[in-house]
Residue frames relative to the residue before (quaternion, step in Angstrom):
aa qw qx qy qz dx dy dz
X 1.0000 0.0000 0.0000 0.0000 0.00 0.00 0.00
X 0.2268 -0.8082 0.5303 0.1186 3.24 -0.66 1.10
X 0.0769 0.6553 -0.7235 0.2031 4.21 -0.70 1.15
X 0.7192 -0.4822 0.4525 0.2133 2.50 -2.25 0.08
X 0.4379 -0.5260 0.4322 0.5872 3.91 -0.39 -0.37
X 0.1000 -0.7015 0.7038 -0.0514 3.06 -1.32 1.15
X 0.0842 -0.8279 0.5539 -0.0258 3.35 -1.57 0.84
X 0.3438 -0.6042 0.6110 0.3787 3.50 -1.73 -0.37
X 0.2669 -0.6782 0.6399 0.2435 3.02 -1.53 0.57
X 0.3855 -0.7319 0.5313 0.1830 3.32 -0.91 1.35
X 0.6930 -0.5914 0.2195 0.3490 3.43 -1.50 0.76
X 0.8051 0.1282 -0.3514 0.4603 3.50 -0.75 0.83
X 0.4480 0.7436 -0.4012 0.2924 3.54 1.11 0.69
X 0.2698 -0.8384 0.3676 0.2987 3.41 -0.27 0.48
X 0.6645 -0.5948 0.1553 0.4249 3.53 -0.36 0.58
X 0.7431 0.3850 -0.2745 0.4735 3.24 1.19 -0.91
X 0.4985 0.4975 -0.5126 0.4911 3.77 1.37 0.42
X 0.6213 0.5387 -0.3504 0.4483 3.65 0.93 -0.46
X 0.6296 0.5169 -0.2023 0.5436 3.85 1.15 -0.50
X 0.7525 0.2422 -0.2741 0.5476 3.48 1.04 0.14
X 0.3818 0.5770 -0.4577 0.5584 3.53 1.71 -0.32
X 0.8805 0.3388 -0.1675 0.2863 3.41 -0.22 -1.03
X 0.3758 0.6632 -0.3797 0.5242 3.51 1.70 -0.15
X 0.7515 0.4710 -0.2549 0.3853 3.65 0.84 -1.78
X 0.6999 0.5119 -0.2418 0.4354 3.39 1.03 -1.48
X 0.6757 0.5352 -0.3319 0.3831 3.47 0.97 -0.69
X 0.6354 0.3534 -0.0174 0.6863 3.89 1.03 -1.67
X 0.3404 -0.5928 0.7016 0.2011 3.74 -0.45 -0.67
X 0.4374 0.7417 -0.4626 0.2111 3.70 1.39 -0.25
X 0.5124 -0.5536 0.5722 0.3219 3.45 -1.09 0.35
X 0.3397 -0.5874 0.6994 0.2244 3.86 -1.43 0.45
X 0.0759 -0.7065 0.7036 -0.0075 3.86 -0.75 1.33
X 0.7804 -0.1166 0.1642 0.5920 3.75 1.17 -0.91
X 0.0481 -0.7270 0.6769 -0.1046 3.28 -1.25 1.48
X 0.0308 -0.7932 0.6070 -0.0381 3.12 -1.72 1.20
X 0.5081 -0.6006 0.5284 0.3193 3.52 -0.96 0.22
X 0.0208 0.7294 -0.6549 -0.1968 3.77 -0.65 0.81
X 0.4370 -0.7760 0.3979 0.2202 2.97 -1.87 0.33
X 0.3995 0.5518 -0.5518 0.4811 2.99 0.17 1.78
X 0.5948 -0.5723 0.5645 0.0025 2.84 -1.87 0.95
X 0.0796 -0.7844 0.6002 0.1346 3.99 -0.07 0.15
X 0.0600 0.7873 -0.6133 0.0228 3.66 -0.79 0.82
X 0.0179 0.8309 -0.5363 0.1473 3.33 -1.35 1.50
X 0.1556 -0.7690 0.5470 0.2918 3.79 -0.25 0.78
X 0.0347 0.5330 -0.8134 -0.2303 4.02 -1.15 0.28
X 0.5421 -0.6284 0.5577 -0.0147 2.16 -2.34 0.42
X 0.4201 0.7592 -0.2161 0.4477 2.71 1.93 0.09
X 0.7876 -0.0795 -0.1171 0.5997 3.16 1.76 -0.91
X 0.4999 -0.7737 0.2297 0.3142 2.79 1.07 1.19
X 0.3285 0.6921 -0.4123 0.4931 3.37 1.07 1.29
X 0.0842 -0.4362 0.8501 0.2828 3.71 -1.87 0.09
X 0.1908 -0.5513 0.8122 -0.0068 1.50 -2.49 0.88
X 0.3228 -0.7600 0.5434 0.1514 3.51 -1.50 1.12
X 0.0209 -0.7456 0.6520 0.1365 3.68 -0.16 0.73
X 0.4886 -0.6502 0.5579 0.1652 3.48 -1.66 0.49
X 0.0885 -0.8640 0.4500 0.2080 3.25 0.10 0.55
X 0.2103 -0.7227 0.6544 0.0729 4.27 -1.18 0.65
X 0.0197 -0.7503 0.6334 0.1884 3.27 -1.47 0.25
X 0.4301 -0.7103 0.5472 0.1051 3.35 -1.35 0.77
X 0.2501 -0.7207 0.6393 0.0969 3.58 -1.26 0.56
X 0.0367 -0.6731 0.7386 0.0005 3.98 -0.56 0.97
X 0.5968 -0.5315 0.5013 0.3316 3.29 -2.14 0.56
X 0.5113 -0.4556 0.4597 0.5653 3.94 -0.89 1.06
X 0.8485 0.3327 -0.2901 0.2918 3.01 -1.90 0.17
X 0.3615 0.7364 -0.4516 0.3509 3.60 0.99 -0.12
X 0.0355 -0.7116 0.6896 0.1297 3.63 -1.09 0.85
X 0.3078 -0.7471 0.5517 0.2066 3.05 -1.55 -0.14
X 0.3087 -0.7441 0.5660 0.1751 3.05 -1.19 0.45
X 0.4095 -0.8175 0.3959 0.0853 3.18 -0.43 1.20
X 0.4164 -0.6368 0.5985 0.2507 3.91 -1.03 0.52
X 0.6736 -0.5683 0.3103 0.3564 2.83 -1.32 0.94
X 0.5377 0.6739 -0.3077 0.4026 3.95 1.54 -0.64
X 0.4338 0.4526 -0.2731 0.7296 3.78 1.66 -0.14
X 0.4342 -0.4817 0.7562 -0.0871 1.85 -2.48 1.22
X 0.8051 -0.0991 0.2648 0.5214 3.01 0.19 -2.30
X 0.0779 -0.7551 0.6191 0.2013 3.67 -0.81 -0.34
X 0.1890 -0.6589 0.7154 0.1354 3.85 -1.16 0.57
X 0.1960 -0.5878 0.7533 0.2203 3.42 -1.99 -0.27
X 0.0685 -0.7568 0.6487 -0.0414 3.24 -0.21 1.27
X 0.6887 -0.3226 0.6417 0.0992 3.07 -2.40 0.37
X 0.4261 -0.7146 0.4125 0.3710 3.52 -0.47 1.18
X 0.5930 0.5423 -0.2985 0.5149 3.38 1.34 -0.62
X 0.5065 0.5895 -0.4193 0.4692 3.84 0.66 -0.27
X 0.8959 0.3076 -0.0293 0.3190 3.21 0.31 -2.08
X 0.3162 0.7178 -0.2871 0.5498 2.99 2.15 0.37
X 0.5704 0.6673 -0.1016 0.4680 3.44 1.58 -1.62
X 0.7829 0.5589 -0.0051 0.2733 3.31 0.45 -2.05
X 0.6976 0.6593 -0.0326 0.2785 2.50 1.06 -1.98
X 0.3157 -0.8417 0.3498 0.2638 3.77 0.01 1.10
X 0.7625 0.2199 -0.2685 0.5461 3.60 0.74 -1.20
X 0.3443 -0.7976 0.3925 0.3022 3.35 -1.30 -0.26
X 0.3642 0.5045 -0.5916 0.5126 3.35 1.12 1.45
X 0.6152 0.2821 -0.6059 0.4181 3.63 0.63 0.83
X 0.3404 0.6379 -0.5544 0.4120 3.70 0.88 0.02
X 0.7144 0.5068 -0.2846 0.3896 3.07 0.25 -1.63
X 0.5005 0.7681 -0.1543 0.3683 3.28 0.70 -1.09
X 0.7573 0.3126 0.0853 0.5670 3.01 0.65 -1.78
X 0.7151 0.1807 -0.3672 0.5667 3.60 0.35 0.06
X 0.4434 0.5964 -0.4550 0.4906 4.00 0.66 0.97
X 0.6235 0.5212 -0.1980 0.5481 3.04 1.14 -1.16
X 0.7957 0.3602 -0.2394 0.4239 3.48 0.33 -1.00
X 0.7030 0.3564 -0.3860 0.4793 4.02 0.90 -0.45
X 0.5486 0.5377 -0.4299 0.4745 3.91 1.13 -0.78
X 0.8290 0.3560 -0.0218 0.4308 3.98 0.25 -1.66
X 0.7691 0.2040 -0.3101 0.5203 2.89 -0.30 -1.09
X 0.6053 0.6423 -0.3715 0.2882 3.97 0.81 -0.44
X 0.3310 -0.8018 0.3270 0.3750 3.17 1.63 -0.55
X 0.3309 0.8332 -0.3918 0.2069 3.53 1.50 0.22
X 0.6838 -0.5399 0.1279 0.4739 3.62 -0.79 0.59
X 0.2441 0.7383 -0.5142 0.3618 3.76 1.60 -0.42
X 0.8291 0.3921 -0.2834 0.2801 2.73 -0.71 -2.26
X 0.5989 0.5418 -0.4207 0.4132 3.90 0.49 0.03
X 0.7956 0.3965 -0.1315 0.4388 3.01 0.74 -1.44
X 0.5222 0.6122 -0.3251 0.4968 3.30 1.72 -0.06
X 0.6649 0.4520 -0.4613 0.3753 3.95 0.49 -1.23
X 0.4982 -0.5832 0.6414 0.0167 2.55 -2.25 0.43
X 0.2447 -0.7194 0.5294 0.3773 3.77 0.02 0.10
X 0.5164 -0.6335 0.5548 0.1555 2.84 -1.36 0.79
């Protein structure tokens, strides 16, 4: 199944320290640029019969960056917003992903008011 890196945020962690914790531990990727997107992810498991709201962030690595993967990987791709648009299993990471691309990667007045320091 092909998604984005997804995580827990451990107690007293804040979410967006848990979104770059979990970026590193997962990829080994460096953080070149980080932002808040606006949007909310919503999902019911059934496991505990519960939604859940994940925040969603997006990161910036230097072109050419590999990763190194956690043992929780298989593979990893760089895709085309239009690829990973393709790929993608649920569709609140679509969603996700085409936020990212008009707010950020669009360069609109957000993406300022959105970064995070690194």
């Amino acid at each position: 199944m092909w998604q984005f890196i997804t995580g827990t945020v451990r107690t007293g962690e804040r979410a967006v320290d848990a979104a770059r914790r979990e970026l590193v531990e997962e990829t080994g990727l460096v953080i070149k640029g980080f932002w808040i997107v606006p949007f909310v992810n919503s999902f019911y498991a059934a496991a505990d019969d519960a939604v859940h709201m994940s925040p969603f962030f997006a990161a910036e690595v230097d072109k050419g960056s590999e990763p190194t993967l956690s043992p929780e990987h298989q593979e990893y791709a760089w895709c085309t917003r239009e690829e990973a648009d393709k790929t993608l299993v649920w569709p609140g990471q679509r969603e996700g992903l085409r936020i990212v691309h008009e707010y950020i990667v669009g360069g609109r007045e957000a993406s300022r008011l959105l970064t995070i320091p690194v």
